[in-house]
Every structure is written in C-alpha cells, then in structure tokens.
PyMOL Python script that loads the backbone (N, CA, C, O; Angstrom):
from pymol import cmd

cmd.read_pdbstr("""\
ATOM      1  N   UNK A   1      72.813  61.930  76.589  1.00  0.00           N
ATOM      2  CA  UNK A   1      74.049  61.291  76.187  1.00  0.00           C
ATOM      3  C   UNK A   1      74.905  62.265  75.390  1.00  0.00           C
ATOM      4  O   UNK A   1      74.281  62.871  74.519  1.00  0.00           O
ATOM      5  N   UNK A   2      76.053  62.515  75.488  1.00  0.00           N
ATOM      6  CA  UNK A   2      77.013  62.883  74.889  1.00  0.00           C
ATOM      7  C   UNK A   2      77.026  63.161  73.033  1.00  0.00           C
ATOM      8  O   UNK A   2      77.160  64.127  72.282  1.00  0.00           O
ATOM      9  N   UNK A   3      76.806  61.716  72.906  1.00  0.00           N
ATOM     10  CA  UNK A   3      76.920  61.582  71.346  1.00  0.00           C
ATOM     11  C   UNK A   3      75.427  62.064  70.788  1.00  0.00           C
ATOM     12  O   UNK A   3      75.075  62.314  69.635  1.00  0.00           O
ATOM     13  N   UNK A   4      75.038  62.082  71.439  1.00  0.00           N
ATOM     14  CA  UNK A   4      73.177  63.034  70.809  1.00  0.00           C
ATOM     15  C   UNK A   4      73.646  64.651  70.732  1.00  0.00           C
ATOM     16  O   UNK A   4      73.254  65.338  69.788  1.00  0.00           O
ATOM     17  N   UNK A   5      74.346  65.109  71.583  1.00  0.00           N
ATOM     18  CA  UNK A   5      74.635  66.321  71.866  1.00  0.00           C
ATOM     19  C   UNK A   5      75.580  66.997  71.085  1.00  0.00           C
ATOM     20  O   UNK A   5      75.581  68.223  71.191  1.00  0.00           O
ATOM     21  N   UNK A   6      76.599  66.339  70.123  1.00  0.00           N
ATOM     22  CA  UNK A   6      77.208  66.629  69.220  1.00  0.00           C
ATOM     23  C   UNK A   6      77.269  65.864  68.198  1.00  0.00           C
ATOM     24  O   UNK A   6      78.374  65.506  67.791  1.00  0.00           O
ATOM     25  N   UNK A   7      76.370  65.549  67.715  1.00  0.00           N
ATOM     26  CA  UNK A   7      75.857  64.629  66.461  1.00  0.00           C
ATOM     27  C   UNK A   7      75.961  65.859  65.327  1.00  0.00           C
ATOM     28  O   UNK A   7      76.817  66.084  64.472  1.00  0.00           O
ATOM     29  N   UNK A   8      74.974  66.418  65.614  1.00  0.00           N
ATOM     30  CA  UNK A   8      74.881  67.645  64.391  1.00  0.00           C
ATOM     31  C   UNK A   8      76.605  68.735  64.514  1.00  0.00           C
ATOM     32  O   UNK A   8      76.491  69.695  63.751  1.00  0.00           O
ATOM     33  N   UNK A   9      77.445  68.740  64.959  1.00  0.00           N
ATOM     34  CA  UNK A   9      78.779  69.426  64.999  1.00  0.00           C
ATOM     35  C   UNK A   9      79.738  68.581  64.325  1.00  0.00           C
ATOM     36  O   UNK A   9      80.736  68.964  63.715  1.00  0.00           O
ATOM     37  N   UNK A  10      79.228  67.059  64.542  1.00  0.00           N
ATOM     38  CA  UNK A  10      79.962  65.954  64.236  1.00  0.00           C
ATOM     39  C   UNK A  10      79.620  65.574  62.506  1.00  0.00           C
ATOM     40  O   UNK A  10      80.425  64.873  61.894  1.00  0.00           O
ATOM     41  N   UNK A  11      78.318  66.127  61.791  1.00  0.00           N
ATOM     42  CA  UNK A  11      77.688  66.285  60.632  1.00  0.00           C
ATOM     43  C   UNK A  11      78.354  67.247  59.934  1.00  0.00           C
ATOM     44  O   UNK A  11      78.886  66.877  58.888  1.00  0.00           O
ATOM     45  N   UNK A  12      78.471  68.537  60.292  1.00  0.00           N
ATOM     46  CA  UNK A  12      79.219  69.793  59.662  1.00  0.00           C
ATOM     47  C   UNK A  12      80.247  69.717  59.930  1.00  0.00           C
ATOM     48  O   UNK A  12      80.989  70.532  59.381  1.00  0.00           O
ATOM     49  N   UNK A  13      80.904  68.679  60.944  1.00  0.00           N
ATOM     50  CA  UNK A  13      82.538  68.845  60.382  1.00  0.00           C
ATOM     51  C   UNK A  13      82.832  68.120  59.884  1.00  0.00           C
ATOM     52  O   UNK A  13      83.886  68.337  59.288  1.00  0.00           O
ATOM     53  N   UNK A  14      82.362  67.051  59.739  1.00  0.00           N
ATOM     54  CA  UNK A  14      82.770  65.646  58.081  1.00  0.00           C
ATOM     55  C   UNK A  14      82.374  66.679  56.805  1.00  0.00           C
ATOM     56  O   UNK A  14      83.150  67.227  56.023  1.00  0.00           O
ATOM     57  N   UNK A  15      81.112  66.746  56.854  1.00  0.00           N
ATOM     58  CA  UNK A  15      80.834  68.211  55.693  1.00  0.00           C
ATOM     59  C   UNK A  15      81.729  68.874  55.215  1.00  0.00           C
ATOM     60  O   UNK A  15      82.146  68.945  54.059  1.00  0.00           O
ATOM     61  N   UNK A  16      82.054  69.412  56.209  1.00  0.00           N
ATOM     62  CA  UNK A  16      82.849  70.882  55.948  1.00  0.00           C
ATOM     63  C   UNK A  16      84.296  70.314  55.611  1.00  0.00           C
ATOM     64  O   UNK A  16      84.851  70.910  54.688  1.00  0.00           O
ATOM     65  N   UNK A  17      84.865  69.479  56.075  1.00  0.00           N
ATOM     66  CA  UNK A  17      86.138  68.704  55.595  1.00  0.00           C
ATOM     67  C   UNK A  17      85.902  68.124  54.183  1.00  0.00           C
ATOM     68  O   UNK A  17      86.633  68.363  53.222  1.00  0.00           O
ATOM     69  N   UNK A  18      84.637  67.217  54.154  1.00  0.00           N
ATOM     70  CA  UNK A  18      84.937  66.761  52.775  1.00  0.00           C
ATOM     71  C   UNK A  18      84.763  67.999  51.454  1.00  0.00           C
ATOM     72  O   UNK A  18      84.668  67.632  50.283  1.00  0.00           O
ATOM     73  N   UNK A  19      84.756  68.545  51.599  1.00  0.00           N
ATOM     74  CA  UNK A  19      84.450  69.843  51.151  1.00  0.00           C
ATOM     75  C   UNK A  19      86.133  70.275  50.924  1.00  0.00           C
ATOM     76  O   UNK A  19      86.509  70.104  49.764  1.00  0.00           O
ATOM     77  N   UNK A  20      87.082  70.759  51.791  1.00  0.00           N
ATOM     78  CA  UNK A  20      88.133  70.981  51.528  1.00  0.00           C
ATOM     79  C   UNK A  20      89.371  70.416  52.149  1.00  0.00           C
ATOM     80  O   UNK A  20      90.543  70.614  51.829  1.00  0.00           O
ATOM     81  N   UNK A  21      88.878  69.678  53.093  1.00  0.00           N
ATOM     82  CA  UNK A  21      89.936  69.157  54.100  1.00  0.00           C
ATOM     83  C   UNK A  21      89.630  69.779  55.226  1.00  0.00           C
ATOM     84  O   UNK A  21      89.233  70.943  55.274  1.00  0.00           O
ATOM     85  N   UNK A  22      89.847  68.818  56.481  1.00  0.00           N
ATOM     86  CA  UNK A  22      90.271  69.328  57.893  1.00  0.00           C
ATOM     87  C   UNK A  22      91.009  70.892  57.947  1.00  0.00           C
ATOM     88  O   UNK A  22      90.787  71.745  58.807  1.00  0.00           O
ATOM     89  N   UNK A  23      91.411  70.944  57.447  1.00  0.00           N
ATOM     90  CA  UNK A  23      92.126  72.567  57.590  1.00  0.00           C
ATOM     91  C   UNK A  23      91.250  73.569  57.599  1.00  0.00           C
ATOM     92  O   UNK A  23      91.398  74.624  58.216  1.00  0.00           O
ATOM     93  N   UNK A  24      90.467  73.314  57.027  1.00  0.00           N
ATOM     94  CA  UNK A  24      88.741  74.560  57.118  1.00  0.00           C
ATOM     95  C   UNK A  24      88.579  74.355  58.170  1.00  0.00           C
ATOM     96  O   UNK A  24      88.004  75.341  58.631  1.00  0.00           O
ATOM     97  N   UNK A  25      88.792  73.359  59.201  1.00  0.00           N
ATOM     98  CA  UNK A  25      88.407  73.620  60.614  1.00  0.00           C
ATOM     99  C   UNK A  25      89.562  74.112  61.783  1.00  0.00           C
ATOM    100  O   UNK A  25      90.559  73.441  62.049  1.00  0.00           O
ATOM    101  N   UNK A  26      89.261  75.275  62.353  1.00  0.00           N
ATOM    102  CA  UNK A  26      90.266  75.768  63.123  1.00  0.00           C
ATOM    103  C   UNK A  26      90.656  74.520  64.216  1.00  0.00           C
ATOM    104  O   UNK A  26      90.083  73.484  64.556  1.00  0.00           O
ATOM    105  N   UNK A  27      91.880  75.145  64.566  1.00  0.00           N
ATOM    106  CA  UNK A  27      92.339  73.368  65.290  1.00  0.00           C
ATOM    107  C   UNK A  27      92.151  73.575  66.778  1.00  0.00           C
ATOM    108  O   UNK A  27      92.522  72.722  67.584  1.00  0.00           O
ATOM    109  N   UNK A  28      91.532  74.794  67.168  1.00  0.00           N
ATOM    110  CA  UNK A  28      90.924  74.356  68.911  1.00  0.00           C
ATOM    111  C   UNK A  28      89.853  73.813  68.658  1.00  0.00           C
ATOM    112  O   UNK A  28      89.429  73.081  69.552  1.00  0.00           O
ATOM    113  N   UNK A  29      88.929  73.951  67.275  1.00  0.00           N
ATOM    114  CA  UNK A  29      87.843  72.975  67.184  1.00  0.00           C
ATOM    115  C   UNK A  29      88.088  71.670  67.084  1.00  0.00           C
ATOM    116  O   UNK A  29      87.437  70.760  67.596  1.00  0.00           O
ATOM    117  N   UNK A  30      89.126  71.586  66.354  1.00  0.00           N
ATOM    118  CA  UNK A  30      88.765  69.909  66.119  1.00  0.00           C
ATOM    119  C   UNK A  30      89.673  69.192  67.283  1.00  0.00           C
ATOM    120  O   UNK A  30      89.623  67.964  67.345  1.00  0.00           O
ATOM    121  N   UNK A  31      90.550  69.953  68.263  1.00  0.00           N
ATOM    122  CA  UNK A  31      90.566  69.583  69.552  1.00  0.00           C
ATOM    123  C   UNK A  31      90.044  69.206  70.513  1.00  0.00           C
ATOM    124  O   UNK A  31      90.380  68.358  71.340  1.00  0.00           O
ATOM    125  N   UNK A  32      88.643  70.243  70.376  1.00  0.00           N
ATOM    126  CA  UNK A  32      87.212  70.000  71.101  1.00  0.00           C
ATOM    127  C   UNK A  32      86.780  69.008  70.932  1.00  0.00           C
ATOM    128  O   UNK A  32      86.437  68.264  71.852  1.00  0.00           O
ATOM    129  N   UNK A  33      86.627  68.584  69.039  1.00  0.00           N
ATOM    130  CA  UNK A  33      85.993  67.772  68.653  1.00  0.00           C
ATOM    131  C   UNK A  33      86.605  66.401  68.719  1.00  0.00           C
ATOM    132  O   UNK A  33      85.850  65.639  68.116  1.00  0.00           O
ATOM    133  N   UNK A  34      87.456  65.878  69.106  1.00  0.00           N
ATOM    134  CA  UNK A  34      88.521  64.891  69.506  1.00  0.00           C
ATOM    135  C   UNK A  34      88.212  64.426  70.674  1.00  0.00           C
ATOM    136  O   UNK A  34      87.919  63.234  70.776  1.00  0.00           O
ATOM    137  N   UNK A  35      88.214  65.281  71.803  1.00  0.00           N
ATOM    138  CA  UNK A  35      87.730  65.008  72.772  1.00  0.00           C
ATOM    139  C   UNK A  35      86.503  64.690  73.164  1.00  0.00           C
ATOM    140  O   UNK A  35      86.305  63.875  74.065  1.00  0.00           O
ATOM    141  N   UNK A  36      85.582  65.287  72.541  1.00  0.00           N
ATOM    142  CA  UNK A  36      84.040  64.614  72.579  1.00  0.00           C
ATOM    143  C   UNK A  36      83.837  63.593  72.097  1.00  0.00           C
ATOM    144  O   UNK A  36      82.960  62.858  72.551  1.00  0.00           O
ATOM    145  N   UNK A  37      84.620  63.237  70.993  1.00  0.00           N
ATOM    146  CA  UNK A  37      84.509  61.814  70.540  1.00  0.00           C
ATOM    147  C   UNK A  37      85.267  60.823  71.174  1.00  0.00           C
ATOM    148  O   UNK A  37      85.242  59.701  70.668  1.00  0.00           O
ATOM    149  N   UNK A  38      86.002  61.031  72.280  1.00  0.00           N
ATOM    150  CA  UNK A  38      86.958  60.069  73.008  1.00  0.00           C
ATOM    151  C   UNK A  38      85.974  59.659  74.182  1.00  0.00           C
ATOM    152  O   UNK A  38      85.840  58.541  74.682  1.00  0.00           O
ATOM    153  N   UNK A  39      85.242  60.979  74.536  1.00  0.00           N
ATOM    154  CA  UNK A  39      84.191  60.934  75.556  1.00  0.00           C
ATOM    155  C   UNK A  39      83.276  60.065  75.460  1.00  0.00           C
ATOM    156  O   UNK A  39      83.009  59.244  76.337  1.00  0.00           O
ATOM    157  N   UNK A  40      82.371  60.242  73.714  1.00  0.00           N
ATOM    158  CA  UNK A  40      81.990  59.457  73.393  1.00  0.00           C
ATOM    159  C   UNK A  40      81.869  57.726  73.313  1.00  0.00           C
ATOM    160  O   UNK A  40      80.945  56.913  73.308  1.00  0.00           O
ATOM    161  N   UNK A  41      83.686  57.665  73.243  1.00  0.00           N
ATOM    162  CA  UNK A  41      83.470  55.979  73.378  1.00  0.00           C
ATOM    163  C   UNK A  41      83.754  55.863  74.593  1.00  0.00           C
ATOM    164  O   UNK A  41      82.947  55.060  75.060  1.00  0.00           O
ATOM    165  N   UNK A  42      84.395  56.186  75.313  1.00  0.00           N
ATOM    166  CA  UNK A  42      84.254  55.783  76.908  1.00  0.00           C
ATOM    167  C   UNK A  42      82.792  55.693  77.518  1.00  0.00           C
ATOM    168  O   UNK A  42      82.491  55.100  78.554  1.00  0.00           O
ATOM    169  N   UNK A  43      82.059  56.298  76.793  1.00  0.00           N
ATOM    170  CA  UNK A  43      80.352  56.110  77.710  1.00  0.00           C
ATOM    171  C   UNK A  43      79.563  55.048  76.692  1.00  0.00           C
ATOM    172  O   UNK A  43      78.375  54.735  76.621  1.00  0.00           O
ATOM    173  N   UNK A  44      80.715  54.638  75.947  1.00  0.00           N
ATOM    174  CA  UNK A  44      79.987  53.460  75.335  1.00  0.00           C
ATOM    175  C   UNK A  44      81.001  52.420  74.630  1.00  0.00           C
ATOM    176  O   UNK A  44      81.050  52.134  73.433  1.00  0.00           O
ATOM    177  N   UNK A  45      81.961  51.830  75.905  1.00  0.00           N
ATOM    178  CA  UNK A  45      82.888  51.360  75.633  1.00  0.00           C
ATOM    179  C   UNK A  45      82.310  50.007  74.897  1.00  0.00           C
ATOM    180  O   UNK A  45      81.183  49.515  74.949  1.00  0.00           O
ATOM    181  N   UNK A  46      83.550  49.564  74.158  1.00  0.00           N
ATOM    182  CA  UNK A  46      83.496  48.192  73.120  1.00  0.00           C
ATOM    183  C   UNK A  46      83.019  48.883  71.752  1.00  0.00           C
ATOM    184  O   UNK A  46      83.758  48.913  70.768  1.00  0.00           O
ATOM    185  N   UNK A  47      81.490  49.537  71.763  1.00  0.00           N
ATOM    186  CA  UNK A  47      80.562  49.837  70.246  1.00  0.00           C
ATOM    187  C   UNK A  47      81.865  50.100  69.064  1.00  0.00           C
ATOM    188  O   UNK A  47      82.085  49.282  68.170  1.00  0.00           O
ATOM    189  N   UNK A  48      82.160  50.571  69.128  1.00  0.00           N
ATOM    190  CA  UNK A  48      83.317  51.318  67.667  1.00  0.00           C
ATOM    191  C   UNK A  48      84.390  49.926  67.454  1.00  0.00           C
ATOM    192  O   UNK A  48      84.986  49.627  66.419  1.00  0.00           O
ATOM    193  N   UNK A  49      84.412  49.378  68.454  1.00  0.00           N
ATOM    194  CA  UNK A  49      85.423  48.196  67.975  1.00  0.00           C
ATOM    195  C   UNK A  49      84.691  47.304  67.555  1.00  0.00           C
ATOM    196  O   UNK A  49      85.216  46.201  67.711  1.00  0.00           O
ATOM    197  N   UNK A  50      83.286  47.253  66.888  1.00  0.00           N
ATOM    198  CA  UNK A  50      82.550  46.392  66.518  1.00  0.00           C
ATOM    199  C   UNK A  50      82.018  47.124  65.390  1.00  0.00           C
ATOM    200  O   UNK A  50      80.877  46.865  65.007  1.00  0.00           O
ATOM    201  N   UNK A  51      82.877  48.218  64.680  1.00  0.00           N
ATOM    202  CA  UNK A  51      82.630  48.737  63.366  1.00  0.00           C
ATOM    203  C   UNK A  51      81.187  49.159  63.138  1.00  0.00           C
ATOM    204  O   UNK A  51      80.537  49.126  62.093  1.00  0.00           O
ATOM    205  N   UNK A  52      80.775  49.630  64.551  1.00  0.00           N
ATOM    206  CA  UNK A  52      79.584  50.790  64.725  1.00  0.00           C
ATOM    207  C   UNK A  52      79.889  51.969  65.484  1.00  0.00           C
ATOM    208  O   UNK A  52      80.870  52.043  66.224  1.00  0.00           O
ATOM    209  N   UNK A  53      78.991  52.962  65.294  1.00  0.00           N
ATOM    210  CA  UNK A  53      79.593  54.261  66.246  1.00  0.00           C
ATOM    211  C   UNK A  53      79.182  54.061  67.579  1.00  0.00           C
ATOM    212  O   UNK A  53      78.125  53.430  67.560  1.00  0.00           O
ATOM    213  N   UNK A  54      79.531  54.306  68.676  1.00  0.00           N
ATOM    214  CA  UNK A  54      79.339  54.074  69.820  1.00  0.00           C
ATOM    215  C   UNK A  54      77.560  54.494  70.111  1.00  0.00           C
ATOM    216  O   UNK A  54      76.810  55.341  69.627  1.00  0.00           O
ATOM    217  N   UNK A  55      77.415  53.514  71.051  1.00  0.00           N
ATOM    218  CA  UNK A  55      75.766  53.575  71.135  1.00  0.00           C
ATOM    219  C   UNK A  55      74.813  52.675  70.314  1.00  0.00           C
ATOM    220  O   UNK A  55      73.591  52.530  70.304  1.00  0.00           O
ATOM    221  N   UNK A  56      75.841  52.129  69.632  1.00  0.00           N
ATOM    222  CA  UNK A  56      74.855  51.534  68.288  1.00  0.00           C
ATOM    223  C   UNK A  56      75.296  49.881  67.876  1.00  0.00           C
ATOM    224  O   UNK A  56      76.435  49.438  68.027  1.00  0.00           O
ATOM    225  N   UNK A  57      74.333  49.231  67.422  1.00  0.00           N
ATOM    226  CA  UNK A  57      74.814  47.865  67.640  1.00  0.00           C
ATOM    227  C   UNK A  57      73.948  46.784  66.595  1.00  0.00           C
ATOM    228  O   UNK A  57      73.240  45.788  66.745  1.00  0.00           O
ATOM    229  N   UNK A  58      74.531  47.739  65.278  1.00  0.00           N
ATOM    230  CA  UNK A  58      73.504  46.832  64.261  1.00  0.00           C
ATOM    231  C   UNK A  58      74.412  45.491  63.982  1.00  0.00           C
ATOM    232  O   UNK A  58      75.622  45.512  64.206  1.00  0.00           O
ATOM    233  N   UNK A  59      73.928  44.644  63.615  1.00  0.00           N
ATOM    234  CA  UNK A  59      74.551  42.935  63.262  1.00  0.00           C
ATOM    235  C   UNK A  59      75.359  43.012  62.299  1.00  0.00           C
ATOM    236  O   UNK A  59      76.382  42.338  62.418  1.00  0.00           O
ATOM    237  N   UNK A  60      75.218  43.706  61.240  1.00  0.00           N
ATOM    238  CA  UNK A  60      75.984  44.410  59.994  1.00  0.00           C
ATOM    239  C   UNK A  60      76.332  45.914  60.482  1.00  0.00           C
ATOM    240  O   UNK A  60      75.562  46.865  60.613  1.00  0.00           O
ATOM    241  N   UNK A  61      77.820  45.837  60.726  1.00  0.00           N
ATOM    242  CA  UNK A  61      78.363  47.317  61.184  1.00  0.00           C
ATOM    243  C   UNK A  61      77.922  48.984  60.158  1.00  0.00           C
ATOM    244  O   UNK A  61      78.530  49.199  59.110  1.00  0.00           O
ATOM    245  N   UNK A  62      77.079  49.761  60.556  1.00  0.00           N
ATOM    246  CA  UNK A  62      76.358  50.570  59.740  1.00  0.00           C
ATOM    247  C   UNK A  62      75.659  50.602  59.222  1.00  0.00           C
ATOM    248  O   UNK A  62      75.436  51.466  58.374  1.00  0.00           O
ATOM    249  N   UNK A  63      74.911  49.565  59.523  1.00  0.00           N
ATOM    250  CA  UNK A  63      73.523  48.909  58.590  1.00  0.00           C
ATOM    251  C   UNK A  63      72.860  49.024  59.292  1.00  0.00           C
ATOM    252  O   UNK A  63      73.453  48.828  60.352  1.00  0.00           O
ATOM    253  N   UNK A  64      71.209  49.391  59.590  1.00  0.00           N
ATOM    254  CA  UNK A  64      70.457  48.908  60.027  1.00  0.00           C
ATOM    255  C   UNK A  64      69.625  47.738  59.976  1.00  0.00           C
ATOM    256  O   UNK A  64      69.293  47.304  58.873  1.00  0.00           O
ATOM    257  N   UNK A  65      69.204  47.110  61.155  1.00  0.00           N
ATOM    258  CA  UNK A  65      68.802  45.795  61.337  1.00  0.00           C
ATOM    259  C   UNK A  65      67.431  45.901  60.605  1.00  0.00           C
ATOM    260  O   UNK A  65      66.743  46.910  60.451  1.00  0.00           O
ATOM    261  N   UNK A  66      67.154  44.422  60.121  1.00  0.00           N
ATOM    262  CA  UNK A  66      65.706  44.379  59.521  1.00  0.00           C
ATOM    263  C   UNK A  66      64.850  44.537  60.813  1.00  0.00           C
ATOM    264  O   UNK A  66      63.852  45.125  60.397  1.00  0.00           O
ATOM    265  N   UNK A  67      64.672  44.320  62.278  1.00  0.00           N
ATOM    266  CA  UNK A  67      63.615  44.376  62.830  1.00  0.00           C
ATOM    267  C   UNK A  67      63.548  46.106  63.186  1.00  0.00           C
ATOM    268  O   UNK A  67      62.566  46.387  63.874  1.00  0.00           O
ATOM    269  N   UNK A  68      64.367  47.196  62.852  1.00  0.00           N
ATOM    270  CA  UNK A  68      64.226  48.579  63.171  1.00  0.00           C
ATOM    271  C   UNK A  68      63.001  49.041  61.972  1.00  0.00           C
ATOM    272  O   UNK A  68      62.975  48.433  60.902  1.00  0.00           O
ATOM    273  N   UNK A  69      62.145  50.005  62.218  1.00  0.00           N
ATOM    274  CA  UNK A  69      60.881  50.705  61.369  1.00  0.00           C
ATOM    275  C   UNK A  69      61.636  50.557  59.908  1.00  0.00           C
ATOM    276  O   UNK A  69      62.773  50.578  59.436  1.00  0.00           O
ATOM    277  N   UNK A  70      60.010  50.364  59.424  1.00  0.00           N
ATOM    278  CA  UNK A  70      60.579  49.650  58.023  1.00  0.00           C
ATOM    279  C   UNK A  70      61.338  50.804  56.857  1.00  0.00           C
ATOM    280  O   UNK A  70      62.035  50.382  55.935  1.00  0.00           O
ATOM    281  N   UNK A  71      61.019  52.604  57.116  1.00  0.00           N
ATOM    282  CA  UNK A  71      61.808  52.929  56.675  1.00  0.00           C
ATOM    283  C   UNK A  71      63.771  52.794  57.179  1.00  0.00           C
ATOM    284  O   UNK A  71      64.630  53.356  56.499  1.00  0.00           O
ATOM    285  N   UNK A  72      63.890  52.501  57.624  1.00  0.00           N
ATOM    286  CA  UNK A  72      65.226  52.290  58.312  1.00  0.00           C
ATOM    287  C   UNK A  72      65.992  50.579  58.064  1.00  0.00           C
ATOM    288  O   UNK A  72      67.193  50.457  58.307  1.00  0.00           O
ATOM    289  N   UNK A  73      65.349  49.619  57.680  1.00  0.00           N
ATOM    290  CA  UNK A  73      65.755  48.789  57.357  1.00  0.00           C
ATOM    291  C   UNK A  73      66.906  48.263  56.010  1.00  0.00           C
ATOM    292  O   UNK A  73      66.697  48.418  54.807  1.00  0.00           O
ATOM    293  N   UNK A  74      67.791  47.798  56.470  1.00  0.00           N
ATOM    294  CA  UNK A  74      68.540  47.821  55.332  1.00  0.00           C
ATOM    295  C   UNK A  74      69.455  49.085  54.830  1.00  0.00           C
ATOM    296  O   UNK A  74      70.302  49.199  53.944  1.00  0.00           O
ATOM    297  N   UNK A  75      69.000  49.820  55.625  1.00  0.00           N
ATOM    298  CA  UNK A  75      70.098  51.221  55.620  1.00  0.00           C
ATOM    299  C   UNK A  75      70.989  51.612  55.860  1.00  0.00           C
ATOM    300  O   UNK A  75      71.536  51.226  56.894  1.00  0.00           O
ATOM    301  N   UNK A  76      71.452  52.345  55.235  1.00  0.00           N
ATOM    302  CA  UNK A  76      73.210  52.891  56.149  1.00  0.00           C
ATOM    303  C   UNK A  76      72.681  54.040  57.134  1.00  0.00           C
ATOM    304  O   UNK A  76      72.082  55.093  56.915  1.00  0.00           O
ATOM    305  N   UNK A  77      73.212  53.323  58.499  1.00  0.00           N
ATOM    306  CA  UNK A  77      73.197  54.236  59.090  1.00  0.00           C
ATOM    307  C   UNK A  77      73.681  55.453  59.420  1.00  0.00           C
ATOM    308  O   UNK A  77      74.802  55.436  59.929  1.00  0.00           O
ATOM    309  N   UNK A  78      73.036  56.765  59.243  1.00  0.00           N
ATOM    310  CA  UNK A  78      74.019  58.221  59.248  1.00  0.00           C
ATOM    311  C   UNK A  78      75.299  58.574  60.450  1.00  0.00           C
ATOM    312  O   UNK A  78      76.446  59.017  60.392  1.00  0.00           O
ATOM    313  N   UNK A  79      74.357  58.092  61.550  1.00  0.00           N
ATOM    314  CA  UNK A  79      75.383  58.341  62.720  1.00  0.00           C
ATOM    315  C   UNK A  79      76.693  57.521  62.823  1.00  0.00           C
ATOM    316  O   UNK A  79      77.687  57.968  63.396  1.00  0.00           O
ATOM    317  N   UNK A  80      76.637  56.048  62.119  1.00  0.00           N
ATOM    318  CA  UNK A  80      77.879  55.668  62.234  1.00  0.00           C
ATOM    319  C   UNK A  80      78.665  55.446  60.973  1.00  0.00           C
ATOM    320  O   UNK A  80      79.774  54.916  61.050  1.00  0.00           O
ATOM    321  N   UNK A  81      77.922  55.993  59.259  1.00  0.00           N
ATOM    322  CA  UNK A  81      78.872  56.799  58.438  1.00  0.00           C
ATOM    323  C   UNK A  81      79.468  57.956  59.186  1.00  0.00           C
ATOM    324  O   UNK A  81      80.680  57.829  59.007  1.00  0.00           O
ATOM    325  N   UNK A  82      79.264  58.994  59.914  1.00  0.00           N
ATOM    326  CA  UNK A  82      79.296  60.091  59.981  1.00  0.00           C
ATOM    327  C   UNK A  82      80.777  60.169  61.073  1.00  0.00           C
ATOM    328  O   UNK A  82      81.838  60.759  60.870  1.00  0.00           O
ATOM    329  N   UNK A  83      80.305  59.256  62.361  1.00  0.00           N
ATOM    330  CA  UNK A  83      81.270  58.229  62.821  1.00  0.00           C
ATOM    331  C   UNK A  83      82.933  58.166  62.565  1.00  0.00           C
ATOM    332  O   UNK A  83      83.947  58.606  63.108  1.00  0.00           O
ATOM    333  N   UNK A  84      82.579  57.343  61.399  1.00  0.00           N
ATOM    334  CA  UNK A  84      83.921  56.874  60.933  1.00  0.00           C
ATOM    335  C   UNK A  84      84.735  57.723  59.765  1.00  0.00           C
ATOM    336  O   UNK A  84      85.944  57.609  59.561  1.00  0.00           O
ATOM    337  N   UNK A  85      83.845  58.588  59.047  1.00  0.00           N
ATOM    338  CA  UNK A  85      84.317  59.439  58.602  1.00  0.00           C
ATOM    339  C   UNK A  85      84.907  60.716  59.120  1.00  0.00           C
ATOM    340  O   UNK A  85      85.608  61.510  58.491  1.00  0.00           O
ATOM    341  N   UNK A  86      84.538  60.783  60.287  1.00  0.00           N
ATOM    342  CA  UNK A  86      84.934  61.913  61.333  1.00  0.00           C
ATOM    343  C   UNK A  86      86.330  61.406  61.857  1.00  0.00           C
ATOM    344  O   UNK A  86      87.323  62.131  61.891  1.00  0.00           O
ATOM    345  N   UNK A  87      86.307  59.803  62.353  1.00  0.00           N
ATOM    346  CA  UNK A  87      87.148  59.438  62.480  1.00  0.00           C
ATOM    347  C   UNK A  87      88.428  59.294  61.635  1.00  0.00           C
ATOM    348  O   UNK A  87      89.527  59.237  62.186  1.00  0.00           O
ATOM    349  N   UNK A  88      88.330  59.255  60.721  1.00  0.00           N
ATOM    350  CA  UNK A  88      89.327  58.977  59.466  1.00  0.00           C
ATOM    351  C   UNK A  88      89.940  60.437  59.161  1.00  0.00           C
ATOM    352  O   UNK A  88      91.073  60.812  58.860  1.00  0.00           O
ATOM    353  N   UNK A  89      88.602  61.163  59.384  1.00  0.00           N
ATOM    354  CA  UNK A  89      89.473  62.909  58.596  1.00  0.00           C
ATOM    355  C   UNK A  89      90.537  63.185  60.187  1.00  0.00           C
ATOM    356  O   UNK A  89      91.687  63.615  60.095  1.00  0.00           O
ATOM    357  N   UNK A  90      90.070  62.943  61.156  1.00  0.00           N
ATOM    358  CA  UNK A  90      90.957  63.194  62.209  1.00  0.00           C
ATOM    359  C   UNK A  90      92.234  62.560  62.518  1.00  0.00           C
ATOM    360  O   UNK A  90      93.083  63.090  63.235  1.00  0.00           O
ATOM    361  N   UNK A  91      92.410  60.920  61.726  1.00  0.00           N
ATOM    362  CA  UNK A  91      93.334  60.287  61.646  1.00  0.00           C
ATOM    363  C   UNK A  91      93.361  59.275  62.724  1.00  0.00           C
ATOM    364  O   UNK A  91      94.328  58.559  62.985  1.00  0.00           O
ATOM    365  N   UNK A  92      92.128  59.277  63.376  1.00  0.00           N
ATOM    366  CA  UNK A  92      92.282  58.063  64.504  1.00  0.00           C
ATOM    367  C   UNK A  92      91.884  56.548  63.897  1.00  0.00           C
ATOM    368  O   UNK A  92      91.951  55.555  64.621  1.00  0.00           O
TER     369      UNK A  92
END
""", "prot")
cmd.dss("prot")
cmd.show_as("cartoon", "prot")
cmd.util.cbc("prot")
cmd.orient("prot")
C-alpha cells in the first residue's frame, strides 16, 4: 500500500516542519509529498473524512479501539496524528 511506503517521509516531514516550518522543506518535495498523500486517499477513499488517516477506522477518530493489543488501546494513534498534521502544515 502506498501509505506504508511513505509513512516514515510523512514522520520527518511533520518533524522537520514543526521544528521550523514547511520552508525547511524544499518545495519539489513537498510537491511529491502532496501527491502521495492525494494518492493516498484515493486508495482509501471516505477514511480521512471520518477524522482518521486513510486506511484506518478507529470509532474515536485517532484513537485506538479497545479490542486492538492491549498495548495500543486507548491510544493516539501515530499514523493518523502524523496524518493530519502533515495535512495542516501543507494547508489542505
């Protein structure tokens, strides 16, 4: 899947933005990175309009569900903080 494949690019550039801003990232990257995330919800259309990152489908948007392994319960989930913060520094 797509979003497995740039998960960790999608980690260091929320990082690296909250750190100084989007401008630390050259802008054919975060062009790239725009587009993988558009890619992203098209191969998992609806998820993000249900205030999870695409692929993902906890009952509480970013939470993990109580029946997921008991370390993971009740958690914020990384991939769809990571998500929406990616989303926000990009302005979508």
């Amino acid at each position: 899947m797509i979003h497995r494949a740039f998960w960790g690019v999608m980690n260091f550039f929320v990082r690296l933005a909250g750190y100084g801003g989007s401008e630390l990232v050259p802008r054919g990257t975060v062009d790239i990175f725009r587009k993988l995330m558009v890619e992203t919800e098209n191969e998992h259309p609806g998820w993000a309009t249900r205030g999870n990152a695409p692929g993902h489908a906890h009952q509480k948007p970013g939470i993990w569900d109580m029946d997921n392994a008991p370390e993971r319960r009740g958690q914020s989930c990384t991939w769809c903080a990571n998500w929406w913060a990616a989303k926000k520094l990009l302005g979508d």
